[in-house]
C-alpha positions, 0 to 999 in steps of 0.5 A: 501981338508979338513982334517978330524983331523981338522974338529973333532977338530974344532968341537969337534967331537967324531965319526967314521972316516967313518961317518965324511967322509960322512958327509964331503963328503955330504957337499962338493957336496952340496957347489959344486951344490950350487955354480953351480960348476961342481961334484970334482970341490974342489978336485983340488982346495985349499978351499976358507976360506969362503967355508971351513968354510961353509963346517964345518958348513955344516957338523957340521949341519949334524952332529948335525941333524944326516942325511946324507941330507941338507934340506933348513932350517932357519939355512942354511941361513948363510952357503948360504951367505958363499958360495955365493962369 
């Protein structure tokens, strides 16, 4: 799983623990769906390097958005190719 000090300072994230953890938690479900995965399929498994770097993308969408909900926008596009393995 990803660890929350890395994700911040990958992307440079000065927020609350909690909300990063929403964020994280949002785009694990939503690389576990796209994927057909079934729900905590990642909990128990090491992340795939592009999965991962889908996930920070994902969070970093979230973040910069400032929702808790991915909506299918032009950006995502990339992120789909990631998780498309």
């Amino acid at each position: 799983m990803i660890i929350i000090d890395a994700i911040k300072s990958e992307l440079q994230l000065n927020i609350e623990d909690d909300l990063l953890l929403s964020y994280i938690d949002t785009a694990v479900r939503y690389a576990e769906e796209y994927q057909k995965h079934p729900s905590g399929y990642y909990l128990q498994r090491a992340l795939p390097p592009k999965v991962k770097e889908a996930i920070i993308l994902l969070v970093q969408h979230l973040h910069i958005h400032n929702s808790g909900n991915i909506k299918s926008r032009h950006e995502l596009n990339y992120i789909h190719t990631l998780l498309m393995f």
